[in-house]
C-alpha positions as CSV (number, residue, x, y, z in Angstrom):
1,X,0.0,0.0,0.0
2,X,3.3,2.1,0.8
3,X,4.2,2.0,-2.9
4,X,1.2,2.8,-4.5
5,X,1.0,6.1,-2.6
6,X,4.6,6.6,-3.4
7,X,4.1,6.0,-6.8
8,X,0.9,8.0,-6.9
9,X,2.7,10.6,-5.1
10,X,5.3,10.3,-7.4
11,X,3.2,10.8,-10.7
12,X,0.9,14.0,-9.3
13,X,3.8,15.8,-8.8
14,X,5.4,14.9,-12.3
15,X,1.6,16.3,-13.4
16,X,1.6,19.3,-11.2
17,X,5.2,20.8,-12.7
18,X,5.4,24.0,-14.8
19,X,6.0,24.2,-18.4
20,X,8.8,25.8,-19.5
21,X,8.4,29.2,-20.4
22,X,8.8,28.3,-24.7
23,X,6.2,25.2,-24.1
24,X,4.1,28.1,-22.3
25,X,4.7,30.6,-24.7
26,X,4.1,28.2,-27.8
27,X,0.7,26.9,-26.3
28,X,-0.4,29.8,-25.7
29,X,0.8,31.3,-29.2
30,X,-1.2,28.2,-30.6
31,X,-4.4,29.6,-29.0
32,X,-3.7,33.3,-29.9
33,X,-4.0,32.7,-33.2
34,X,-6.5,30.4,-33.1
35,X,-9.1,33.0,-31.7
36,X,-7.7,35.6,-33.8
37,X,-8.4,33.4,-36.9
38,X,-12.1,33.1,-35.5
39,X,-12.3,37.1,-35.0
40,X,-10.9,38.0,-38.4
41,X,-13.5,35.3,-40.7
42,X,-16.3,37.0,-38.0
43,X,-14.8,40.6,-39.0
44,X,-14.7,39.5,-42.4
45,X,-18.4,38.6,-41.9
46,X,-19.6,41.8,-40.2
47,X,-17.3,44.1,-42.8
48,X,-19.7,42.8,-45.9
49,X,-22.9,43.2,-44.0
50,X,-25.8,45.9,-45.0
51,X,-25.3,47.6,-41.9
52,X,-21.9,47.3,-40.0
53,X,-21.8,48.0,-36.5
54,X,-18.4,50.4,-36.5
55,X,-17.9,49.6,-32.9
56,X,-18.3,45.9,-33.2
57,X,-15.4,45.8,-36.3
58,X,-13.8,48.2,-34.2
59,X,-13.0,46.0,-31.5
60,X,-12.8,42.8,-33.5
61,X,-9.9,44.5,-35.7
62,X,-8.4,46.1,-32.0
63,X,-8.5,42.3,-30.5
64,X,-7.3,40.7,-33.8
65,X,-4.4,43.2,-33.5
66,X,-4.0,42.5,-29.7
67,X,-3.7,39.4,-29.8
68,X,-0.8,39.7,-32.8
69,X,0.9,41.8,-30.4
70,X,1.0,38.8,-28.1
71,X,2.2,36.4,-30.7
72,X,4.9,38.7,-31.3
73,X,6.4,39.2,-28.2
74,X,6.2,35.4,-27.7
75,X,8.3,35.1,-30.7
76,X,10.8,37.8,-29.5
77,X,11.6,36.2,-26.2
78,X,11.8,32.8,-27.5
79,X,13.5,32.9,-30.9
80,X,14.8,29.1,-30.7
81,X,11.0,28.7,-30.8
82,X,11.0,28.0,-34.5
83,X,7.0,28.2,-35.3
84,X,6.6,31.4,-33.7
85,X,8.5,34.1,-36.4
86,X,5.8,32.8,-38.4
87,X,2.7,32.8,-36.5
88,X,4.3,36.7,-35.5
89,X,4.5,37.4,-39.4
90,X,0.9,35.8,-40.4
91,X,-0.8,37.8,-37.3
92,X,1.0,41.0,-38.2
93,X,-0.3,40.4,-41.8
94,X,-3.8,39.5,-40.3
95,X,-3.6,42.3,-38.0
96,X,-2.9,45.1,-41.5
97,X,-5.5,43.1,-43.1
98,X,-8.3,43.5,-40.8
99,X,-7.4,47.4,-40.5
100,X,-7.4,47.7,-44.0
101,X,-10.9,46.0,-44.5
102,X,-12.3,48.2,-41.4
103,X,-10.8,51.3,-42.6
104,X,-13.0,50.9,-46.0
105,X,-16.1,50.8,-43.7
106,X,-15.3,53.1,-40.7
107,X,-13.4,55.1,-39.0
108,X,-12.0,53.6,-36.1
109,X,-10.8,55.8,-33.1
């Protein structure tokens, strides 16, 4: 009974330890751009409508931007981190894009 507590000891505290910062940073990266995908088709969406709601695209095309901020600076402290340069250049390019298309539409503050 000694053993399996020490064993189950053993294998919640291999569970409980901290990424390292890169795993961190790459996971989270991963879900950045993820949601920032799912903003820019929704701005994309909203940008073609009838009626746009400038406040709604706004803050899409804010977030979208945000979160390629993030990715960014992910990429700068981690540069051995060899998917992030381009997850920072395709959110940049999303970021530019989704400016662009909001800019055609309204004028953002």
């Amino acid at each position: 009974m000694k053993h399996c507590w020490a064993a189950l000891l053993a294998v919640c505290a291999c569970a409980t330890q901290p990424m390292s910062p890169s795993a961190g940073d790459v996971t989270e990266s991963a879900r950045w751009e993820e949601q920032a995908r799912r903003l820019d088709q929704e701005l994309r969406s909203l940008a073609l409508a009838a009626h746009v709601d400038c406040k709604q695209v706004c803050s899409l095309a804010a977030a979208i931007c945000d979160l390629a901020d993030r990715i960014c600076l992910a990429a700068a402290r981690h540069p051995e981190a060899a998917e992030l340069p381009a997850s920072c250049r395709d959110a940049k390019e999303r970021c530019q894009s989704g400016r662009q298309r909001v800019d055609r539409v309204c004028r953002c503050s």
